[in-house]
PyMOL Python script that loads the backbone (N, CA, C, O; Angstrom):
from pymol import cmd

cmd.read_pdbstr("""\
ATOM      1  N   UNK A   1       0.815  -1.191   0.000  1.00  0.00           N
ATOM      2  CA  UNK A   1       0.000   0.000   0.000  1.00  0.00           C
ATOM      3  C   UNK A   1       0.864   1.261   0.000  1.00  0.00           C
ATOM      4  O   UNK A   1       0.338   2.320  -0.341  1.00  0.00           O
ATOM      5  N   UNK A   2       2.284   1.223   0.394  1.00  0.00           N
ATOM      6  CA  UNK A   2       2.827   2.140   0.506  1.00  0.00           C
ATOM      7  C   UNK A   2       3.443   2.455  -0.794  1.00  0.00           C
ATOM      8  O   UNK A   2       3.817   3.609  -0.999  1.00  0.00           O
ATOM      9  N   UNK A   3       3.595   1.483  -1.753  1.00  0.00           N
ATOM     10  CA  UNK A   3       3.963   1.885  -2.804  1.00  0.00           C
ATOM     11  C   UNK A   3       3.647   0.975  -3.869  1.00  0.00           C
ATOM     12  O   UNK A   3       4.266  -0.016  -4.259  1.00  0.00           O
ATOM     13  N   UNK A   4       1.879   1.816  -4.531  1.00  0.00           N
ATOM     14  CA  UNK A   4       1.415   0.953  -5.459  1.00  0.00           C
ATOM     15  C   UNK A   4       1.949   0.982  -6.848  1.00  0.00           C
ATOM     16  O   UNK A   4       1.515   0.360  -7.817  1.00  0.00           O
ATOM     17  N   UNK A   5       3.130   1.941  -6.785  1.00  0.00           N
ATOM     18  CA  UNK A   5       3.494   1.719  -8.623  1.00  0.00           C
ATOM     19  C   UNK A   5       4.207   0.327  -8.199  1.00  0.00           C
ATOM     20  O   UNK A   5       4.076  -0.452  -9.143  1.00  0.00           O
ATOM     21  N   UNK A   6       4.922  -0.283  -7.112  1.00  0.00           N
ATOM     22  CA  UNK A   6       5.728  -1.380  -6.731  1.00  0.00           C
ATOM     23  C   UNK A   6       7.186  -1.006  -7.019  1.00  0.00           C
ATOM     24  O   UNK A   6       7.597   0.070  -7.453  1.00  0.00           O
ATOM     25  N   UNK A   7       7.888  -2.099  -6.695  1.00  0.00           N
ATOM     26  CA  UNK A   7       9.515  -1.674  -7.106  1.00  0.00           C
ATOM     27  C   UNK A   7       9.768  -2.850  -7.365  1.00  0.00           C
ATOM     28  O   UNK A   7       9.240  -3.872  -6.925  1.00  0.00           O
ATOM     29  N   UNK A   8      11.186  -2.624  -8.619  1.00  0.00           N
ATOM     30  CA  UNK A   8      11.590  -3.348  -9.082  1.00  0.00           C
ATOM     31  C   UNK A   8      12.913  -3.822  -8.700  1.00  0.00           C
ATOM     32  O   UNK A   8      13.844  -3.041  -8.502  1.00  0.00           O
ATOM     33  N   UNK A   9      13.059  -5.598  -8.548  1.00  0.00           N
ATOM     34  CA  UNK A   9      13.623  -5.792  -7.907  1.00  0.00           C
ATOM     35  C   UNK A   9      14.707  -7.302  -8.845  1.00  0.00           C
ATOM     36  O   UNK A   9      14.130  -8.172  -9.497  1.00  0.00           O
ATOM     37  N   UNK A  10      15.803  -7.274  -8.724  1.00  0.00           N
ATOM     38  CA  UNK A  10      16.399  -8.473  -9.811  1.00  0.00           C
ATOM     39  C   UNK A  10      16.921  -9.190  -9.030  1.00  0.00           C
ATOM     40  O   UNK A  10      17.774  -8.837  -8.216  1.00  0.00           O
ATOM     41  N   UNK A  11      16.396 -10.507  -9.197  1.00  0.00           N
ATOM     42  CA  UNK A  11      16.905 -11.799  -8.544  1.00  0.00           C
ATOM     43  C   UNK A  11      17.090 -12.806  -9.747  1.00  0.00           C
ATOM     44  O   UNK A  11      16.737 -12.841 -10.926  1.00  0.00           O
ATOM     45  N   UNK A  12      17.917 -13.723  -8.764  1.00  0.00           N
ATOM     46  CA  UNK A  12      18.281 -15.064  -9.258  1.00  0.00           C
ATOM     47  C   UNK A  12      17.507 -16.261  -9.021  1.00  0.00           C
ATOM     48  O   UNK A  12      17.606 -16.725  -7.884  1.00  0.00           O
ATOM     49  N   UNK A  13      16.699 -16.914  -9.906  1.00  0.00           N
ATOM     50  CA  UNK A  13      15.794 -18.026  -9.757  1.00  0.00           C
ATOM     51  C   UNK A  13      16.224 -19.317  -9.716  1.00  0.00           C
ATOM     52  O   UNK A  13      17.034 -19.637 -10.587  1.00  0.00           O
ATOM     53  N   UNK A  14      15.947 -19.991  -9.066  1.00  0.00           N
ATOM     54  CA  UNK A  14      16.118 -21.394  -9.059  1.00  0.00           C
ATOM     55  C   UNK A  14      14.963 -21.997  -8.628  1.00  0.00           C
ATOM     56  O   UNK A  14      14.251 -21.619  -7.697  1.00  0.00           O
ATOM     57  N   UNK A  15      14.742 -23.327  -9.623  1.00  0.00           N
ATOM     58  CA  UNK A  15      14.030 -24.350  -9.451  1.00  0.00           C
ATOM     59  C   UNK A  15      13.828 -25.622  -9.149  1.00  0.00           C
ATOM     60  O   UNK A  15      13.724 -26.186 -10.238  1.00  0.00           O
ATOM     61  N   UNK A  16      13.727 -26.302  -8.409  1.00  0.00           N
ATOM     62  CA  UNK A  16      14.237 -27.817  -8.380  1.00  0.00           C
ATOM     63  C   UNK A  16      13.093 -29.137  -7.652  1.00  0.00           C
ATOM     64  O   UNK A  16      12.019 -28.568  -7.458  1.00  0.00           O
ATOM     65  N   UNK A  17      13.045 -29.846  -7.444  1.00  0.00           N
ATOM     66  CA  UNK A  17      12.066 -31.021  -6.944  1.00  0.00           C
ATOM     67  C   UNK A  17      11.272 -30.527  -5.692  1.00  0.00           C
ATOM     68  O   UNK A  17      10.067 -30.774  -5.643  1.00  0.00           O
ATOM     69  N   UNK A  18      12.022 -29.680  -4.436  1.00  0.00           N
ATOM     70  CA  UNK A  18      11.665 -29.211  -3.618  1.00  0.00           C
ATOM     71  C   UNK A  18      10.879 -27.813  -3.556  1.00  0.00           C
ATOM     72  O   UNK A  18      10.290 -27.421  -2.548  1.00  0.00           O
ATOM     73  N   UNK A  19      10.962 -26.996  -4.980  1.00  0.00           N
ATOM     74  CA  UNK A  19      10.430 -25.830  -5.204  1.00  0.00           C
ATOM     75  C   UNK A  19      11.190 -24.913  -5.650  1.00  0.00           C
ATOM     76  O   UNK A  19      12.307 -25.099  -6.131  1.00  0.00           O
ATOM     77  N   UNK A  20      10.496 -23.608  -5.485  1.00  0.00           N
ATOM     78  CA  UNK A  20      11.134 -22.540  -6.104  1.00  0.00           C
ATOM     79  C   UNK A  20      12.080 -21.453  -5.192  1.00  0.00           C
ATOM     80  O   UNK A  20      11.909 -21.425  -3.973  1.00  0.00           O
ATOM     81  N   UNK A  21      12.826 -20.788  -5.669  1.00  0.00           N
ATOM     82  CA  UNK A  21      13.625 -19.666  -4.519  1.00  0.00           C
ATOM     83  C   UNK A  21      14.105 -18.807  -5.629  1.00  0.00           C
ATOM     84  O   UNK A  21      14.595 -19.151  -6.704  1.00  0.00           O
ATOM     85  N   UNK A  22      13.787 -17.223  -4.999  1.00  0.00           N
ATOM     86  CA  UNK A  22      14.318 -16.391  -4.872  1.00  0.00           C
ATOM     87  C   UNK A  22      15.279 -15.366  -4.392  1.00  0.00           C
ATOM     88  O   UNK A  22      15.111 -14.515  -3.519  1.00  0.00           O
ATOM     89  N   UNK A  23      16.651 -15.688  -5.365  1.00  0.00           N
ATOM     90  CA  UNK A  23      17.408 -14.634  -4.354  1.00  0.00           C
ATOM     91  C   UNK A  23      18.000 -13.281  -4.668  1.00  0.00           C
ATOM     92  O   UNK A  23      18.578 -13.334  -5.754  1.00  0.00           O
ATOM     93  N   UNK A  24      18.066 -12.021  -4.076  1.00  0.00           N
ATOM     94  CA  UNK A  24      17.852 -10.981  -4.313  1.00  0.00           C
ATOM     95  C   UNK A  24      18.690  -9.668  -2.960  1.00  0.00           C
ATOM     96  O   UNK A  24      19.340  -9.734  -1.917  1.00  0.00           O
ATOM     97  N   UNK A  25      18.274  -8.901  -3.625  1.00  0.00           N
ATOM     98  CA  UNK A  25      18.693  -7.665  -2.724  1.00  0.00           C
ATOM     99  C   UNK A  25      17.492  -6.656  -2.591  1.00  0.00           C
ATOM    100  O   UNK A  25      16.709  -6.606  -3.539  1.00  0.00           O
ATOM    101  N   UNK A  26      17.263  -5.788  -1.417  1.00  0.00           N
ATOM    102  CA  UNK A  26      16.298  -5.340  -1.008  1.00  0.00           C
ATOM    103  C   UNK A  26      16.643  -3.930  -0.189  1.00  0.00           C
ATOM    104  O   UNK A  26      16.577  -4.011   1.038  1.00  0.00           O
ATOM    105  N   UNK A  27      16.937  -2.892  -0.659  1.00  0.00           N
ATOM    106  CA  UNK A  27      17.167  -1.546   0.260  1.00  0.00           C
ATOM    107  C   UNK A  27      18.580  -2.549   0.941  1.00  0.00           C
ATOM    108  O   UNK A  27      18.454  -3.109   2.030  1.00  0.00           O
ATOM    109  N   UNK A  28      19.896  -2.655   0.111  1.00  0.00           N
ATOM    110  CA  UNK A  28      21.039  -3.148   0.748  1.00  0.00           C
ATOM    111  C   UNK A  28      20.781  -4.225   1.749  1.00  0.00           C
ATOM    112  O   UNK A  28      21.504  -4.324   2.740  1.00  0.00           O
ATOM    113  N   UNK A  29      19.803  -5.018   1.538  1.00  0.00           N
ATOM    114  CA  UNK A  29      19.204  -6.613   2.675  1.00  0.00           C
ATOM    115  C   UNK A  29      19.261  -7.776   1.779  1.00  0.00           C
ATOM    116  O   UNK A  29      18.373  -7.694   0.931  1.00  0.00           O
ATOM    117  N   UNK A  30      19.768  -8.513   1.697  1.00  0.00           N
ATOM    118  CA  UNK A  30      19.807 -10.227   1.361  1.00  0.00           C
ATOM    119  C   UNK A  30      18.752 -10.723   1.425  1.00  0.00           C
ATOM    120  O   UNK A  30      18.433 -11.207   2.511  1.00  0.00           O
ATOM    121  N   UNK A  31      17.714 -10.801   0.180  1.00  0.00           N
ATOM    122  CA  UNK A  31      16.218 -11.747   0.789  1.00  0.00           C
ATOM    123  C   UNK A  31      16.608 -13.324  -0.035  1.00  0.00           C
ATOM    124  O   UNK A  31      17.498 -13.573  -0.848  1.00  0.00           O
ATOM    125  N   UNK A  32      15.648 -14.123   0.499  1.00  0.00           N
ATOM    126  CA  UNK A  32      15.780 -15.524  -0.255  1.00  0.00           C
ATOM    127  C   UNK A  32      14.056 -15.910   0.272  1.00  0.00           C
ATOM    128  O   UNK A  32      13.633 -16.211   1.388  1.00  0.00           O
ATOM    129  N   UNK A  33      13.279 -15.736  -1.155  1.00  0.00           N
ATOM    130  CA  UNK A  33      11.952 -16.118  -0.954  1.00  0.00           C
ATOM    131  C   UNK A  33      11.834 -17.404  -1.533  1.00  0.00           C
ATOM    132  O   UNK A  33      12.239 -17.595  -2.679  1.00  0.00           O
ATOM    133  N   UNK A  34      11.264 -18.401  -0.787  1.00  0.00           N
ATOM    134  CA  UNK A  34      11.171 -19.828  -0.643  1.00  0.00           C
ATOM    135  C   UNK A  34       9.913 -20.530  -1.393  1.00  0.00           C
ATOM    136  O   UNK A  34       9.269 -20.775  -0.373  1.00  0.00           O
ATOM    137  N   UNK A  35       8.957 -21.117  -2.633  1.00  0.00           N
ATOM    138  CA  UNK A  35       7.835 -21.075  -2.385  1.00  0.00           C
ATOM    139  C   UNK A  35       7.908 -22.900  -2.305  1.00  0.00           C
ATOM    140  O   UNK A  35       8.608 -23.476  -3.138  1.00  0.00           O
ATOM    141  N   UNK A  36       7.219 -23.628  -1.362  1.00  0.00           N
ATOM    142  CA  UNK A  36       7.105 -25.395  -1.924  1.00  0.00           C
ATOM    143  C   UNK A  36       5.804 -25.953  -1.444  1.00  0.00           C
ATOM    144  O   UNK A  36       5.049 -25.606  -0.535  1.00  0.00           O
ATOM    145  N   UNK A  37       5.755 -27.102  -2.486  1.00  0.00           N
ATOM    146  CA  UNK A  37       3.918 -27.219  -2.742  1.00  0.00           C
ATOM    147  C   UNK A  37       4.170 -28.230  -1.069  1.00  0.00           C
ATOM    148  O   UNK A  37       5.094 -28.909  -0.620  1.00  0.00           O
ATOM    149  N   UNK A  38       2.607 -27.783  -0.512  1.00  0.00           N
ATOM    150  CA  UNK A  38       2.601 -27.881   0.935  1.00  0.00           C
ATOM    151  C   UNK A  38       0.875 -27.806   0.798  1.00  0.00           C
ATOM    152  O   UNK A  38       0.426 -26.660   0.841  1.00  0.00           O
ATOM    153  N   UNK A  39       0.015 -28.762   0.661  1.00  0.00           N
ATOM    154  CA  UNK A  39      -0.855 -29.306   0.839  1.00  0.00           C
ATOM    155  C   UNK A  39      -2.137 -28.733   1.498  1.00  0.00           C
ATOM    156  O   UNK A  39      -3.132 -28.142   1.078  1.00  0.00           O
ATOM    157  N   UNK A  40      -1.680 -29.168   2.744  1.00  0.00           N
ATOM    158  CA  UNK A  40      -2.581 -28.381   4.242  1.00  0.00           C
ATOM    159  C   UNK A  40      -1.431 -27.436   4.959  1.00  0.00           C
ATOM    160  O   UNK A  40      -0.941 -27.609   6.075  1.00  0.00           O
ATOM    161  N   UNK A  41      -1.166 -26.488   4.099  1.00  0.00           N
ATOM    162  CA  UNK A  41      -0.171 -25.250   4.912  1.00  0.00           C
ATOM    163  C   UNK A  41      -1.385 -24.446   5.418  1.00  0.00           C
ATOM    164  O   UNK A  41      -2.282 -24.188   4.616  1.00  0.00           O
ATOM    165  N   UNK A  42      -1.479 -23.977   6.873  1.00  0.00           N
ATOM    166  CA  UNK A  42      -2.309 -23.316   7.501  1.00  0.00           C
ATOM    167  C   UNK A  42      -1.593 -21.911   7.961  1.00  0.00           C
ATOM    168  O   UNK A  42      -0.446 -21.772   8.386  1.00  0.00           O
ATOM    169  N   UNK A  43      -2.648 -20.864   7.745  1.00  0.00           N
ATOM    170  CA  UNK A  43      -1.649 -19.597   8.002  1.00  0.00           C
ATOM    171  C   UNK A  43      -1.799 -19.460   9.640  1.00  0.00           C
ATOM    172  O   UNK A  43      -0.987 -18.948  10.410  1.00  0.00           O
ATOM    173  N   UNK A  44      -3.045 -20.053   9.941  1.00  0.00           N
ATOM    174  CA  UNK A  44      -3.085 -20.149  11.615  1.00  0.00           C
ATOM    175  C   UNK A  44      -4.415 -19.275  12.051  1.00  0.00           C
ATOM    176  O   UNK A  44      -5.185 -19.801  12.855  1.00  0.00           O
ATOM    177  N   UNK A  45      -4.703 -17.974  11.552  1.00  0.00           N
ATOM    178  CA  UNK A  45      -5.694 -17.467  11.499  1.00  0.00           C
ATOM    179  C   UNK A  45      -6.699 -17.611  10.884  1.00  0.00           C
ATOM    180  O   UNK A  45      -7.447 -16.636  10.960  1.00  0.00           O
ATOM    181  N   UNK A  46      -7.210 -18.790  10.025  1.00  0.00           N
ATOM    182  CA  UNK A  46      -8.204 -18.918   9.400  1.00  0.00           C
ATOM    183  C   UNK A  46      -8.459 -20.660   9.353  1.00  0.00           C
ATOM    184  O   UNK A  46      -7.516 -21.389   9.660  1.00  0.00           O
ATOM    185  N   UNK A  47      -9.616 -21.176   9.003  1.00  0.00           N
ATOM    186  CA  UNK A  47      -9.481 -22.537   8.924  1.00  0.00           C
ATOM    187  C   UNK A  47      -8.872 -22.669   7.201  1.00  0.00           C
ATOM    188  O   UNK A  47      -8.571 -23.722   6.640  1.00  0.00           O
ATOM    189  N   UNK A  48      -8.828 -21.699   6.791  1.00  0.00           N
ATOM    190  CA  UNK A  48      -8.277 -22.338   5.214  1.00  0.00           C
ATOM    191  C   UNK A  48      -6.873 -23.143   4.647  1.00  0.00           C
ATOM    192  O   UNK A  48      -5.761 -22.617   4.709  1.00  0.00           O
ATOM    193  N   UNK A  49      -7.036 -24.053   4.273  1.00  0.00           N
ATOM    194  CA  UNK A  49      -5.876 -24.491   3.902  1.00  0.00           C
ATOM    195  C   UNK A  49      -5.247 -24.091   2.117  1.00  0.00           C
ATOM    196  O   UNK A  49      -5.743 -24.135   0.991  1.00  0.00           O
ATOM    197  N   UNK A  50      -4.338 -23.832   2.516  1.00  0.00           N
ATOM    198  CA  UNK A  50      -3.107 -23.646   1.054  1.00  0.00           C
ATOM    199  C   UNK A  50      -2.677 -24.892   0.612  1.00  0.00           C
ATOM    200  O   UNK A  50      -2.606 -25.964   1.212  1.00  0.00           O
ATOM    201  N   UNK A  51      -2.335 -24.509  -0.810  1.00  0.00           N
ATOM    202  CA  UNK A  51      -1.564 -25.335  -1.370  1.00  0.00           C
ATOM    203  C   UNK A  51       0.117 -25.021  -1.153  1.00  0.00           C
ATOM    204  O   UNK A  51       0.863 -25.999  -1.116  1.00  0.00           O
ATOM    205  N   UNK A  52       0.576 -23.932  -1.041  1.00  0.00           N
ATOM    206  CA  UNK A  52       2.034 -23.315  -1.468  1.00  0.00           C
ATOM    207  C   UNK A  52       2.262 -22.735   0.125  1.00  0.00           C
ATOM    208  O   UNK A  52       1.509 -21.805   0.413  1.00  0.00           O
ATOM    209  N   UNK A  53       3.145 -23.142   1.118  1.00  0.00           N
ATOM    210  CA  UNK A  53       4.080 -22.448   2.122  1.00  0.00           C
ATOM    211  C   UNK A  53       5.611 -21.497   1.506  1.00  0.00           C
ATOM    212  O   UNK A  53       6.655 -21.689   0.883  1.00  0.00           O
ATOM    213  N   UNK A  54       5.011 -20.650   2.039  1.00  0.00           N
ATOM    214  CA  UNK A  54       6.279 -19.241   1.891  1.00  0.00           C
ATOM    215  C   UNK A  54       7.163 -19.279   2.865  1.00  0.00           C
ATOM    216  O   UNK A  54       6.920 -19.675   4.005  1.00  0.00           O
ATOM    217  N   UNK A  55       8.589 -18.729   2.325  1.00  0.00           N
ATOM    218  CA  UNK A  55       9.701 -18.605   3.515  1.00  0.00           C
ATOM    219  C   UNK A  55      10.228 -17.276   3.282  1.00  0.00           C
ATOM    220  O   UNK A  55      10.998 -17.126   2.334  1.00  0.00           O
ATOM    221  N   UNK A  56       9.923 -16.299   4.007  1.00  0.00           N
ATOM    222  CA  UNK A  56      10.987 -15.239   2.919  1.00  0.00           C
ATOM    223  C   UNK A  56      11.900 -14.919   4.397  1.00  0.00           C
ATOM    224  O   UNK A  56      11.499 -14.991   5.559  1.00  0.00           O
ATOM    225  N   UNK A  57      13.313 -14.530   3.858  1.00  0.00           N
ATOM    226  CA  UNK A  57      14.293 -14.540   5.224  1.00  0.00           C
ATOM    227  C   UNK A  57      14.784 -12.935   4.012  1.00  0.00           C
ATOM    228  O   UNK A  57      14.976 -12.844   2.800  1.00  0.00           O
ATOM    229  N   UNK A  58      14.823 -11.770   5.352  1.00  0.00           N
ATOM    230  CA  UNK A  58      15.101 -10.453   4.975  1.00  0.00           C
ATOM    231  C   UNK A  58      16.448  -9.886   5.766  1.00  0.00           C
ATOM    232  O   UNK A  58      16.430  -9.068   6.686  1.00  0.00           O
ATOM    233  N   UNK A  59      17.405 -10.402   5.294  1.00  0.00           N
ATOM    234  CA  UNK A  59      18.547  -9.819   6.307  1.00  0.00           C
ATOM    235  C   UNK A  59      18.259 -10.882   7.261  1.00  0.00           C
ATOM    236  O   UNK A  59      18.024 -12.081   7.106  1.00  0.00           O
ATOM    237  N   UNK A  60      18.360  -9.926   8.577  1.00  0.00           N
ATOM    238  CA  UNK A  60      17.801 -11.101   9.809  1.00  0.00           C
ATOM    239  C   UNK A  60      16.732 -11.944  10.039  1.00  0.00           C
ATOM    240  O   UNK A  60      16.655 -13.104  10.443  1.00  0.00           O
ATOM    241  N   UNK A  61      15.717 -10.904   9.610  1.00  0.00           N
ATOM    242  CA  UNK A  61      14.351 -11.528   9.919  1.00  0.00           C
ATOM    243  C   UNK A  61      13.866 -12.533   8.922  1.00  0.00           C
ATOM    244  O   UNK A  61      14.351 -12.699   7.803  1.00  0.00           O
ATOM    245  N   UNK A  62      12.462 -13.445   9.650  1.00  0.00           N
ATOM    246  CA  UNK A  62      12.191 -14.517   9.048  1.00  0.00           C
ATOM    247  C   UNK A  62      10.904 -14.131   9.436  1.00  0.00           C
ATOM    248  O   UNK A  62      10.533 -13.701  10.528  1.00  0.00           O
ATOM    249  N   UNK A  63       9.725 -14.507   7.537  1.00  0.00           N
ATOM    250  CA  UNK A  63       8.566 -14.524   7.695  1.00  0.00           C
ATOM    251  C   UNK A  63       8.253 -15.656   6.929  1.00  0.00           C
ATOM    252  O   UNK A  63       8.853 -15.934   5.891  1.00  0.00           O
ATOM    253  N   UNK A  64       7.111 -16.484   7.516  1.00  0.00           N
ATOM    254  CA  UNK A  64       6.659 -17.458   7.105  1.00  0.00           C
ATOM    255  C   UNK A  64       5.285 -17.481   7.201  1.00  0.00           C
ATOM    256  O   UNK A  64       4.747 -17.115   8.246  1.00  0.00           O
ATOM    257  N   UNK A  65       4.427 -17.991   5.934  1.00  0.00           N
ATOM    258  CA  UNK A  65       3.163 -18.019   5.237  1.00  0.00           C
ATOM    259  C   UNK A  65       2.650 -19.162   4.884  1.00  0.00           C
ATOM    260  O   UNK A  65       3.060 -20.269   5.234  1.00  0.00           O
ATOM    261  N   UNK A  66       1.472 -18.859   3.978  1.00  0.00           N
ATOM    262  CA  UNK A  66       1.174 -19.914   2.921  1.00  0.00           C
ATOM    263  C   UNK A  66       0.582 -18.998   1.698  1.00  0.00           C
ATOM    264  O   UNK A  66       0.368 -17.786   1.674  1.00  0.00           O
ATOM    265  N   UNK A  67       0.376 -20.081   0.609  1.00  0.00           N
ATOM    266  CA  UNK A  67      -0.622 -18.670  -0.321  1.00  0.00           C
ATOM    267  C   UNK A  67      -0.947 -19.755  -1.277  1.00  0.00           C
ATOM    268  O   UNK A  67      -0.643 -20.947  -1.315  1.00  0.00           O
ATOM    269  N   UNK A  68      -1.671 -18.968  -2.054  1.00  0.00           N
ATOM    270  CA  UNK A  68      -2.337 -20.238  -3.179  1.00  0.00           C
ATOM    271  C   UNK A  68      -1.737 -19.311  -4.704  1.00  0.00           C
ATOM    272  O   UNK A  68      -0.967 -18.352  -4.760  1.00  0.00           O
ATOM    273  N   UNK A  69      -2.618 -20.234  -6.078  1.00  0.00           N
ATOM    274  CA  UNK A  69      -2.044 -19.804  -7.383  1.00  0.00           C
ATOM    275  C   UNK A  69      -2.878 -18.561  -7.830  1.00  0.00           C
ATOM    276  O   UNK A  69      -4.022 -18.488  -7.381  1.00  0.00           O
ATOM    277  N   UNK A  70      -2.474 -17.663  -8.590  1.00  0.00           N
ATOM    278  CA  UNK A  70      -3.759 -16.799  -8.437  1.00  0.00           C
ATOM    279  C   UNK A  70      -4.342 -17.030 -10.153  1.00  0.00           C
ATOM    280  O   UNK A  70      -5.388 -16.501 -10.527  1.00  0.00           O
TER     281      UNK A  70
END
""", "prot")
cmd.dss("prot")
cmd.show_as("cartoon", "prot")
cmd.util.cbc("prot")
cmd.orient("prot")
């Protein structure tokens, strides 16, 4: 919301049996966004289940999700 034109951002993709990853740079931060097919991934707040669990690690911090295909 803070920035709907978005920003553009260049990473390195990789793909393999376990899923997909993204790795990248972010305002001078190291991200590596994680996506792998995950069944009943629950975000915890809802009864809905996902197909796809997220990992994204930002510098230090670590956020973890789920999300579906759109």
């Amino acid at each position: 919301m803070e920035d709907p034109k978005g920003t553009r951002v260049w990473t390195q993709y990789t793909r393999n049996e376990a899923g997909e990853v993204w790795l990248g740079t972010l305002n001078g931060k190291v991200f590596e966004l994680q996506l792998r097919p995950e069944l009943g991934c629950s975000d915890g707040m809802s009864d809905k289940r996902y197909p796809v669990s997220v990992k994204l690690s930002l510098g230090t911090e670590l956020f973890k999700g789920c999300a579906e295909p759109i």
